[in-house]
C-alpha positions in Angstrom: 34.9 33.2 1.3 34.7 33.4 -2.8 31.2 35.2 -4.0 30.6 31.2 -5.5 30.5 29.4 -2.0 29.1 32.6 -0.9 25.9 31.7 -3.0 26.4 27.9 -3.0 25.4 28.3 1.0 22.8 30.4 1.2 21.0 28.9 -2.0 19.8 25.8 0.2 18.6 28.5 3.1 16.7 30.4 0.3 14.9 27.2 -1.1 13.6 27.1 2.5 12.4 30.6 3.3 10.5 30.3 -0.2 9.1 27.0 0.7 7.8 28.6 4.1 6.4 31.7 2.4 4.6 29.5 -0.4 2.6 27.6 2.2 2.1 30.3 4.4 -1.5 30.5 3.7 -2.4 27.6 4.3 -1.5 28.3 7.9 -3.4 31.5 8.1 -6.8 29.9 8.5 -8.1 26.8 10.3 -10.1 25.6 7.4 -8.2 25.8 4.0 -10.8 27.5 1.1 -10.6 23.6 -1.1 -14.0 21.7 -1.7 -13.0 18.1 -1.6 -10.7 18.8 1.5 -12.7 18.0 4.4 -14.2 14.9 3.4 -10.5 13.4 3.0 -9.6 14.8 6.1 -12.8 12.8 7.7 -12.0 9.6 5.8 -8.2 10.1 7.8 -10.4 10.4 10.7 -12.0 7.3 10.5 -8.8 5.8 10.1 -7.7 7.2 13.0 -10.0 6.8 15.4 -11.9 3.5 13.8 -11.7 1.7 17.2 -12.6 4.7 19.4 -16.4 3.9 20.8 -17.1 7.7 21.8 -16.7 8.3 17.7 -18.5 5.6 16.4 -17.2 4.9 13.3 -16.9 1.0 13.6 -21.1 0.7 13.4 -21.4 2.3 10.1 -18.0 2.2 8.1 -15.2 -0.5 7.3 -11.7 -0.3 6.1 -10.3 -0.6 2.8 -6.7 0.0 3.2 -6.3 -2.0 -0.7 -8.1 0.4 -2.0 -6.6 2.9 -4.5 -5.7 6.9 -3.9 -4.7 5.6 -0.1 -2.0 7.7 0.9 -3.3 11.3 1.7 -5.7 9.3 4.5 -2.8 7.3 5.5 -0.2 10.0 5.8 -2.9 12.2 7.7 -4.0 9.1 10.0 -0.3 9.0 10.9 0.6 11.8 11.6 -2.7 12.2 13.6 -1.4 10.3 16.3 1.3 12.7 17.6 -0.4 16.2 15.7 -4.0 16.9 15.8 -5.9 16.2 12.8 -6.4 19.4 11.1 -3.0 20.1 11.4 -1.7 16.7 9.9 -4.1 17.6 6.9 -2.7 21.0 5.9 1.1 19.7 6.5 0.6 17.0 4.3 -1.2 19.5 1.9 1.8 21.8 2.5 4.8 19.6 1.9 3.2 18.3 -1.5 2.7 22.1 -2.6 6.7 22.8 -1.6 7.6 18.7 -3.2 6.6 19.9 -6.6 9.0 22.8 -6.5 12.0 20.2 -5.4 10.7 18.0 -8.3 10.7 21.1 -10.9 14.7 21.6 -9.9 15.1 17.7 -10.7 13.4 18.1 -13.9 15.3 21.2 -14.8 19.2 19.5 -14.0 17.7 16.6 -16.2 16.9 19.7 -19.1 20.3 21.8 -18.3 18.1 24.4 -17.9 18.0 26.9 -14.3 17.0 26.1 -11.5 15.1 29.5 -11.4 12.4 28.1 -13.7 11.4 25.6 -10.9 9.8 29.0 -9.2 7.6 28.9 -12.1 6.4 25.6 -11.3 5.7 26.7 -8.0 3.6 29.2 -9.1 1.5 26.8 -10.9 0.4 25.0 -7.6 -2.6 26.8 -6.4 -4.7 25.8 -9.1 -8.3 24.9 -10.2 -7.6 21.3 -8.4 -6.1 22.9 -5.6 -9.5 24.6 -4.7 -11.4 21.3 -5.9 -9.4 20.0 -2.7 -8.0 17.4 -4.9 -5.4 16.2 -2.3 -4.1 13.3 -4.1 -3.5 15.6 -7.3 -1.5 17.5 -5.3 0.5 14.5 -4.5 0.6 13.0 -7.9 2.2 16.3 -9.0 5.5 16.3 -7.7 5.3 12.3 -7.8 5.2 12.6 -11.3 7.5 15.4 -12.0 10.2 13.4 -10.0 9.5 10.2 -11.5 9.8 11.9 -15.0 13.2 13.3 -13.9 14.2 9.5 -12.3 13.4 7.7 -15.8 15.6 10.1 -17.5 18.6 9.7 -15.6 17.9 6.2 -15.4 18.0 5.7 -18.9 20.8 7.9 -20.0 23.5 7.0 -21.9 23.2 4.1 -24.9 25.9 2.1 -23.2 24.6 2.9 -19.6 23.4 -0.6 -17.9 19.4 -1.0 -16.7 20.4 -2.8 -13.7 18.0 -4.5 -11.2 18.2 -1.7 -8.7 16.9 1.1 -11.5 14.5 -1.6 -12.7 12.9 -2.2 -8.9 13.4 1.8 -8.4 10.8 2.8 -11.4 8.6 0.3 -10.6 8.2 1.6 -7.5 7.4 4.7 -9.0 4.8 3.7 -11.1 3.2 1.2 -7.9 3.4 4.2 -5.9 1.0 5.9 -7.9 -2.1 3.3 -7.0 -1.7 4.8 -4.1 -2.1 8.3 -5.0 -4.3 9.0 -8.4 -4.7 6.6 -11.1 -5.3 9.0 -13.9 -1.6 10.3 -13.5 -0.5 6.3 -12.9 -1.2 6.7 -16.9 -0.5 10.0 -17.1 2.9 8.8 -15.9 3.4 5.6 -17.8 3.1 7.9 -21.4 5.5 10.3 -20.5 7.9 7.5 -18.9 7.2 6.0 -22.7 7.7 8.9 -24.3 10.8 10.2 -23.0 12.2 6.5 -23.2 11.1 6.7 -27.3 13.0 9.9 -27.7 16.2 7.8 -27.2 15.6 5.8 -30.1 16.8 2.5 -28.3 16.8 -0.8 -29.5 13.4 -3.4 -29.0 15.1 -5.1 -26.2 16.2 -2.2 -24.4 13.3 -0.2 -24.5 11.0 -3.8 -23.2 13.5 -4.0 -20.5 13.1 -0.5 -19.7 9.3 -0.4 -19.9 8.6 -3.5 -18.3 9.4 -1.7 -14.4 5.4 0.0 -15.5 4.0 -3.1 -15.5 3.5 -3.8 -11.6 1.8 -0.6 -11.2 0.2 -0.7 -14.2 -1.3 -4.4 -13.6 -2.2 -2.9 -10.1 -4.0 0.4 -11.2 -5.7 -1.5 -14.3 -7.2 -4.3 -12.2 -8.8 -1.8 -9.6 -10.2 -0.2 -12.3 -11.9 -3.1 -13.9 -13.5 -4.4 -10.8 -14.6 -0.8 -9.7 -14.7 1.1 -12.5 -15.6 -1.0 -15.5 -17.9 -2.8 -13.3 -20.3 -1.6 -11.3 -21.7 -4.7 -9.1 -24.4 -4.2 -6.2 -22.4 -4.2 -3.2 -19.0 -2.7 -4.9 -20.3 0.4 -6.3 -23.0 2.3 -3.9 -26.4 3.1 -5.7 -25.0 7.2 -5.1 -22.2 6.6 -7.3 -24.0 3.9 -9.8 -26.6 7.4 -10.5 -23.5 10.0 -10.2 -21.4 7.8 -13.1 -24.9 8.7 -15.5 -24.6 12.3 -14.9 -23.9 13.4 -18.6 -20.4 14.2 -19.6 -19.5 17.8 -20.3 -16.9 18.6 -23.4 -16.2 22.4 -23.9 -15.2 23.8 -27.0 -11.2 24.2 -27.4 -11.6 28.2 -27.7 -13.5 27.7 -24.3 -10.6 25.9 -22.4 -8.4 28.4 -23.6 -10.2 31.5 -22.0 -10.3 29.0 -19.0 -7.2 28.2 -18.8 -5.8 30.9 -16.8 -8.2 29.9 -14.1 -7.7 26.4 -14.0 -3.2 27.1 -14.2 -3.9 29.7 -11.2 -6.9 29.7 -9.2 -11.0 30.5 -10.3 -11.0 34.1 -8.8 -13.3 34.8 -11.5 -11.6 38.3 -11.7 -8.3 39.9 -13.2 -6.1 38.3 -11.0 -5.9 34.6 -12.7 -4.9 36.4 -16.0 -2.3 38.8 -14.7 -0.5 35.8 -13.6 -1.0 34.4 -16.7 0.6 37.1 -18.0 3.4 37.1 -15.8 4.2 33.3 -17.0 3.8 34.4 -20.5 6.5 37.6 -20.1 9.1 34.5 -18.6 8.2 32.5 -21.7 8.7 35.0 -23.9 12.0 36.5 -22.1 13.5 32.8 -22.6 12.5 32.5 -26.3 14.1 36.0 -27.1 17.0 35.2 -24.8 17.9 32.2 -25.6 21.9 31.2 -25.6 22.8 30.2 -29.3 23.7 26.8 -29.1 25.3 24.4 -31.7 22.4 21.9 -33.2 22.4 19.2 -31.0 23.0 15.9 -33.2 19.3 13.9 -32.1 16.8 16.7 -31.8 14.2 14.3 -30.5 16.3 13.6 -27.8 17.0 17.0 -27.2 13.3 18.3 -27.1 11.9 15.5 -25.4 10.5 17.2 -22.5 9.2 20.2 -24.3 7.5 17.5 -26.9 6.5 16.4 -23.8 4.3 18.9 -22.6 3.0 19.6 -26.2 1.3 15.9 -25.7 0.2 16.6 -22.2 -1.6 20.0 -23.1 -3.1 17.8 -26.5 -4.8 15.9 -23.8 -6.5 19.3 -21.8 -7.5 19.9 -25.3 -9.3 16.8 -26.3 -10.5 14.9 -23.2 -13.9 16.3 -21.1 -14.0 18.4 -18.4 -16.3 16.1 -16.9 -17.7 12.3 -17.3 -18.8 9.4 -14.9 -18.9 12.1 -12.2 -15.0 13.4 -12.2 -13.6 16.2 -13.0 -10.5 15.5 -16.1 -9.2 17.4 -18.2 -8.5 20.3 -15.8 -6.3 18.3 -13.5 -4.1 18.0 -16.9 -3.8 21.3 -17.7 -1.7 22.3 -14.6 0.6 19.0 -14.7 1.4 20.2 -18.6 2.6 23.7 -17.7 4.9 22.7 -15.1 6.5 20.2 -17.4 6.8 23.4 -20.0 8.3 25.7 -17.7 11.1 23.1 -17.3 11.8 22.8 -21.0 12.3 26.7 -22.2 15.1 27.4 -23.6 18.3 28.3 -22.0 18.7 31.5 -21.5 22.3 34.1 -22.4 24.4 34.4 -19.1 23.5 38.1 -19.3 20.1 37.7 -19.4 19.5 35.4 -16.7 18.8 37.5 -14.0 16.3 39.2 -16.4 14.4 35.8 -16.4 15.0 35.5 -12.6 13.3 38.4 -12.1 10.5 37.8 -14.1 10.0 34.4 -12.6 10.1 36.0 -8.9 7.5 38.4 -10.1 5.3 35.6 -11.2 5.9 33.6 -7.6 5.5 36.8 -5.1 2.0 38.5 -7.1 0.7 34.4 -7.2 1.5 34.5 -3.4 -0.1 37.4 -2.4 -3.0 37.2 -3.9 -3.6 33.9 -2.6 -2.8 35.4 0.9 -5.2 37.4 1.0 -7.7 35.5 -0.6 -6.9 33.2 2.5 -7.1 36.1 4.9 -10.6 37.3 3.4 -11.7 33.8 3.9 -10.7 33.2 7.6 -12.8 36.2 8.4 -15.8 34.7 6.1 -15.7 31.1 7.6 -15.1 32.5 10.8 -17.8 30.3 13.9 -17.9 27.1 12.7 -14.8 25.6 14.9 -16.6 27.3 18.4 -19.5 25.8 17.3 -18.7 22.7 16.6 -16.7 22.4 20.0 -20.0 22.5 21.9 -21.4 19.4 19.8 -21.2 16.0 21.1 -19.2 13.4 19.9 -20.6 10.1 17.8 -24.0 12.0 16.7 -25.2 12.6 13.5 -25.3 15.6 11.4 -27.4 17.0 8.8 -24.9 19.9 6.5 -27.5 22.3 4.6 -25.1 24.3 2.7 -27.2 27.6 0.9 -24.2 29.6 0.4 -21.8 27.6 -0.9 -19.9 30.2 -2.5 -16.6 32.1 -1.0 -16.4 35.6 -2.4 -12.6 35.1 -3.0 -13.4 32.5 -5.5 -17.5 32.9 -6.6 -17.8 30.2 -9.0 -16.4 27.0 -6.9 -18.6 25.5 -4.4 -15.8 26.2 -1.6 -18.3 25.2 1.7 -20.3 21.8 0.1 -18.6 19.5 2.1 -17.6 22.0 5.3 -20.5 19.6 7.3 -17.9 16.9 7.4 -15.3 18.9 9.9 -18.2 17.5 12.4 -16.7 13.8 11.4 -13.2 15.6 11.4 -13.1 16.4 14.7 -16.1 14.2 16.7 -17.1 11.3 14.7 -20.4 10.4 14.3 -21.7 10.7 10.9 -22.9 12.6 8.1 -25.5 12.7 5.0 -23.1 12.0 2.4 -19.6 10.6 2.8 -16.9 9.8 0.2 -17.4 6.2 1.4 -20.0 6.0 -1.2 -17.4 5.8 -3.6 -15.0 2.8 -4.3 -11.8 4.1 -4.6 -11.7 5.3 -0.9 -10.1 3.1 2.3 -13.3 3.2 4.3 -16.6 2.4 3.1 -20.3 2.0 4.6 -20.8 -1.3 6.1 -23.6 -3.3 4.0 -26.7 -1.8 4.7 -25.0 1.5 6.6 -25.4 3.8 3.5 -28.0 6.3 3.9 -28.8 5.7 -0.1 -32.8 6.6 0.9 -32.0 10.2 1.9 -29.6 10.5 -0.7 -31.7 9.2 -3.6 -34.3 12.2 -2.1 -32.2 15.3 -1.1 -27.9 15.4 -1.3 -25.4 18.0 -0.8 -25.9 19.9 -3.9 -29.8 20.2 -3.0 -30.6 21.8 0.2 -33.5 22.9 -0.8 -35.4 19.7 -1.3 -34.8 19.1 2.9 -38.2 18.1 4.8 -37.3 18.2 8.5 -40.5 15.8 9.2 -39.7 13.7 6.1 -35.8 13.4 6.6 -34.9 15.0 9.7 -35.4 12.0 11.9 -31.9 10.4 12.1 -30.2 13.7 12.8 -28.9 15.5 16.1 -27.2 18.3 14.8 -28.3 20.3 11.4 -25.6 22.5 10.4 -26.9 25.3 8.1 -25.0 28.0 6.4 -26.9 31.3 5.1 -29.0 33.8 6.1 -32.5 33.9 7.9 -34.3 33.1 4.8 -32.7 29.9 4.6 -33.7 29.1 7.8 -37.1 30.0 7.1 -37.5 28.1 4.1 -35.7 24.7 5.5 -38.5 24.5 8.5 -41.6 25.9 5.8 -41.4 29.4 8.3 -42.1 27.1 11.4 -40.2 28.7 14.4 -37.3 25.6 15.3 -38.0 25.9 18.5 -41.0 24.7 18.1 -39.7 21.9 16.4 -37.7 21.1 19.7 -34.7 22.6 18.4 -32.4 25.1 20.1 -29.9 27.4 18.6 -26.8 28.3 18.4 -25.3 30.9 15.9 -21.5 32.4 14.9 -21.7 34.2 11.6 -23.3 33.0 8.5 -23.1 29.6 10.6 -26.5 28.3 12.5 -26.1 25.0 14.3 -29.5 23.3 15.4 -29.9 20.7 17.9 -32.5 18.3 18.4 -33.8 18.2 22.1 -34.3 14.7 22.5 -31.5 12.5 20.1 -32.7 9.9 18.5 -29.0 7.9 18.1 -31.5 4.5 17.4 -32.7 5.8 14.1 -29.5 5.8 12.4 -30.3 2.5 11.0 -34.2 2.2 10.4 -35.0 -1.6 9.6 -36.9 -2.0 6.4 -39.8 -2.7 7.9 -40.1 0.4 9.3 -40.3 3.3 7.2 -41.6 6.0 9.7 -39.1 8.5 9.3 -39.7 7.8 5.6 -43.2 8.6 4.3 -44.6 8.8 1.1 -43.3 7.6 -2.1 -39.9 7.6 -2.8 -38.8 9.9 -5.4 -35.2 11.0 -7.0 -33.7 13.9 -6.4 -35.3 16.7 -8.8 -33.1 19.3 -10.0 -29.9 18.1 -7.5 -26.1 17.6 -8.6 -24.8 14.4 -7.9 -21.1 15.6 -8.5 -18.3 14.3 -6.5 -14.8 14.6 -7.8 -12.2 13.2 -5.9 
């Protein structure tokens, strides 16, 4: 056998022992270090088991299967029914980490440029959003790298014909993405536009070829003008009507450049984001110095369409806000732009290439390991909850008081706010806040369900403001994480067993339990306000930030 076939053979076997490696740490804890992650993985849940009566989630929620940014719930759901759940969640979560590496290679055939620069892309995948537990950005990454690397080949050549087939096959596309995020549904749609521009075709042509946007286009814009643009009683929860006025939050350009090595590779608030940086900078530069000398192509628009490309895309990190109506924006971008760029460096000399290779494995095995053992440090830190929720009942509810929300692996994101939800996860019941307060989610609170009066009084963000006698009265189960001085202060130094509460305790985890549940309180009527005194005030000093 020739050295070529040699390598032809085991390159497909190598693609897979890197894809296995890559999401290895995600398999090296039960409960993956992302913020937004267990509240989609309940929202699967309910999807599940919506008709199971032990779980309870047909009294207090109801489906939305229309509803936008479906798929990671339905995928999950699915899969739930022959995996358990927690599993389903971090396979999903795995193959889109390992899909945007497969959709870096398509983009880079598209470019003529190596296949080695799809490891690059890789790299860029446990990012700022990753942590943020943005699980359909995950999805809409390699979604829209592939789509990218579709359009092109479906528009190349002048004389090539747009036939119905490539028409119905980038519409698809672009529909599939009301399923997954609508800010990269546009996101897409530009750089569809833009790469079809580059070709300079004729009016007719390039209305043909845009038109296959249009379904998903029409799709994502209507959702967003009946939930977005408006906000009706009874479409959009009173929760996300107050989290849409939080004030928007635009950082200087020098700013997102010093945060930009964070939000390309992870907020480990140390060296580690900007060695990696550092690394992707040393391939950068290696390709611009090495570049093969090639004749001028004859339509350099054409030719740098992709690198023009991720100019625009990294135009819009710089000028749209990090935060408005409640959302996270402009770091979602940032990632997306760099693993367009990677694709589009230059070619690099024949001599030279391993060079880059090198560089580019460098980039992929430091990126790897210290996520790993950012993973590992975290298993041991979030170590008790799983034994203690398996002693809980299922269909109760569930107060989360989150003090330490904070992993030391990465100090500045909020890694444990949503961890109370794994009670949902994996019994049912309910919770204080859900992500069925928001519209674009496929199960929401029945009328009436949503627990807007504890909410509008003390939220995720503000454990602090908890009053077991004022707002403790609709719970079984209060799941607090911190130290004894936490506890203290949530029960004003009463002893909780005194409170008829016992005790059980695994690490910085301390799981309460009412003696007596009170399952007949869930819904108060409003004529009876005893679990409720006083005047109802907002929530001083809390952050009503949800981001998915």
């Amino acid at each position: 056998m020739s050295t070529k076939f040699l390598g032809d053979s085991l390159r497909p076997r190598l693609g897979v022992v890197v894809a296995a490696l890559w999401v290895l740490p995600l398999w090296v804890t039960p409960f993956p270090p992302m913020v937004d992650y267990p509240q989609q993985l309940a929202l699967a849940a309910i999807l599940r088991w919506y008709g199971d009566p032990a779980r309870r989630f047909r009294e207090t929620y109801e489906l939305a299967l229309w509803a936008p940014h479906g798929l990671f719930k339905l995928l999950v759901a699915g899969l739930a029914w022959v995996l358990p759940v927690n599993v389903a969640g971090r396979l999903v979560v795995s193959l889109s980490l390992v899909a945007v590496g497969a959709a870096a290679v398509a983009l880079c055939r598209r470019t003529g440029r190596p296949a080695v620069y799809a490891l690059a892309a890789l790299a860029l995948t446990y990012n700022y959003a990753f942590y943020w537990g943005f699980v359909d950005n995950l999805l809409a990454y390699p979604l829209a790298l592939g789509g990218v690397a579709l359009a092109d080949a479906l528009f190349d050549g002048p004389d090539r014909p747009f036939m119905a087939h490539s028409w119905l096959a980038l519409a698809g596309v672009g529909v599939l993405f009301y399923t997954v995020h609508l800010q990269f549904l546009l996101l897409f749609a530009g750089a569809v536009g833009w790469i079809a521009i580059c070709r300079r075709p004729g009016w007719r042509r390039l209305a043909l070829w845009l038109s296959a946007l249009a379904p998903g286009l029409a799709a994502g814009l209507a959702a967003m003008a009946y939930g977005v643009l408006r906000s009706p009683a009874g479409v959009i929860t009173a929760y996300e009507r107050r989290m849409r006025q939080a004030p928007p939050v635009r950082l200087p350009v020098p700013q997102k450049l010093v945060r930009l090595p964070e939000t390309l590779f992870g907020p480990t608030a140390d060296w580690r984001a900007w060695v990696a940086c550092g690394l992707l900078l040393a391939v950068v530069v290696l390709a611009v110095i090495f570049r093969a000398r090639n004749p001028r192509h004859p339509d350099p628009l054409k030719a740098t369409r992709f690198a023009t490309l991720a100019v625009w895309l990294s135009f819009l990190y710089l000028v749209l806000p990090e935060f408005r109506g409640g959302y996270l924006i402009a770091q979602r971008i940032a990632p997306f732009a760099a693993m367009v760029a990677v694709t589009a460096l230059p070619v690099p000399r024949p001599d030279r290439q391993r060079l880059i290779a090198g560089a580019a494995a460098a980039l992929v095995i430091f990126q790897l390991g210290q996520t790993l053992l950012g993973f590992l440090r975290f298993r041991d830190e979030s170590a008790g909850l799983r034994e203690l929720l398996a002693d809980t009942e299922p269909g109760e509810s569930l107060a989360g008081l989150t003090f330490e929300r904070s992993s030391a692996s990465w100090p500045g994101m909020p890694i444990y706010l949503h961890f109370p939800a794994y009670y949902q996860v994996f019994k049912g019941g309910r919770i204080l806040f859900s992500f069925a307060e928001l519209f674009q989610t496929s199960a929401r609170f029945r009328p009436g369900r949503s627990w807007d009066d504890l909410l509008s009084e003390w939220n995720e963000w503000s454990p602090q403001l908890f009053n077991y006698e004022r707002h403790g009265g609709r719970f079984r189960y209060f799941l607090l994480r911190g130290d004894l001085a936490d506890v203290a202060a949530t029960f004003k130094g009463r002893e909780p067993a005194g409170l008829g509460l016992s005790l059980k305790r695994s690490g910085r985890w301390w799981l309460f339990e009412r003696a007596s549940p009170q399952t007949s309180h869930w819904y108060p009527s409003s004529g009876n306000k005893k679990l409720l005194r006083g005047t109802m005030q907002p929530v001083g000093g809390s952050r009503p930030f949800v981001v998915e």
